[in-house]
N, C-alpha and C positions, 0 to 999 in steps of 0.2 A: 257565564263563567264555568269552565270546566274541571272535574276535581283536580286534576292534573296543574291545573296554573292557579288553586286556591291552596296550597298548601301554606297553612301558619305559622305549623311548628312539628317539630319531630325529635324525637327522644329513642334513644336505644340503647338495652341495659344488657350486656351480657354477664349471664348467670354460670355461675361453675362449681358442679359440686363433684366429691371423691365418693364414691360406694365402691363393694365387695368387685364389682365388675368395672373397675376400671371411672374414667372420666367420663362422667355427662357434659355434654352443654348444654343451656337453653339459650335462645335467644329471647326476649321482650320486645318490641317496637313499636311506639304509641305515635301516631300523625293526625294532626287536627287538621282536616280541611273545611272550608267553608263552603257547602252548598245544600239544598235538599237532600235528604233522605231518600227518595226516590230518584234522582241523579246518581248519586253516591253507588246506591244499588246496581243502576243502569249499569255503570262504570263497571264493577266488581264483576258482573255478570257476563261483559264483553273480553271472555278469558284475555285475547290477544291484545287487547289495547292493557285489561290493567298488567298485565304481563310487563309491559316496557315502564313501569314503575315499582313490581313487586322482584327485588332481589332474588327469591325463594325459587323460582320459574324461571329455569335458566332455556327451555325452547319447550315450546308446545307445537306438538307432531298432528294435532287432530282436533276439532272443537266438534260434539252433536247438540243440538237443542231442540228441545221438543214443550214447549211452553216455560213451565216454571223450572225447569230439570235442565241441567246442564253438565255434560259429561263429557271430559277432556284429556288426551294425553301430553306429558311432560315429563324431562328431566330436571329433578330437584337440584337446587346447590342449596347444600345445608354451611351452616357459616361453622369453620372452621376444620370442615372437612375437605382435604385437598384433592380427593378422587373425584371421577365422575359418580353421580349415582345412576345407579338403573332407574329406568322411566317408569312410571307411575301413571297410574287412570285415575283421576280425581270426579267427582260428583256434587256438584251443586245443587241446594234444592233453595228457592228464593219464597220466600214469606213475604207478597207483596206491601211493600210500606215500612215492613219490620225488621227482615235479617235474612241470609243469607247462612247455609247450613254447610259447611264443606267436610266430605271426607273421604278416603280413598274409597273408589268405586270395589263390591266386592267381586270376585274370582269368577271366570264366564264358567 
């Protein structure tokens, strides 16, 4: 079973709050799939496949991996913003068994 063909359920809560600077959004997104821990990760970890299930990742230009490190570029589509965004280098660090650490790679 693949995460991709075990999903159970899916929820998405958009958040909207008014500050001094104008509107935020957030988004929420909760998906139960049914498989290991270690599949799941696999999944997450293979930018390009989970790419074709994660909205947020609208093209990934580049993937590097070097063991547990994974460093990628993409343009984001943030939900309710109608522009393109500028591309973005993301960096994965994977805690075998446990989680996955994502955050923009910093500045060359």
């Amino acid at each position: 079973m693949t995460p991709r063909t075990a999903v159970q359920s899916r929820t998405t809560k958009p958040l909207y709050a008014v500050g001094a600077g104008g509107v935020m959004t957030r988004v929420e997104e909760q998906l139960t799939i049914g498989c290991t821990a270690e599949a799941f990760l696999g999944f997450v970890m293979d930018v390009e496949r989970y790419a074709q299930v994660d909205d947020k990742l609208r093209t990934v230009f580049w993937v590097r991996r070097d063991g547990d490190l994974t460093e990628f570029a993409f343009r984001p589509a943030l939900p309710g913003v109608p522009f393109p965004q500028p591309k973005a280098v993301a960096r994965m660090r994977l805690t075998p068994g446990r989680r996955i650490d994502i955050r923009l790679a910093p500045c060359p």
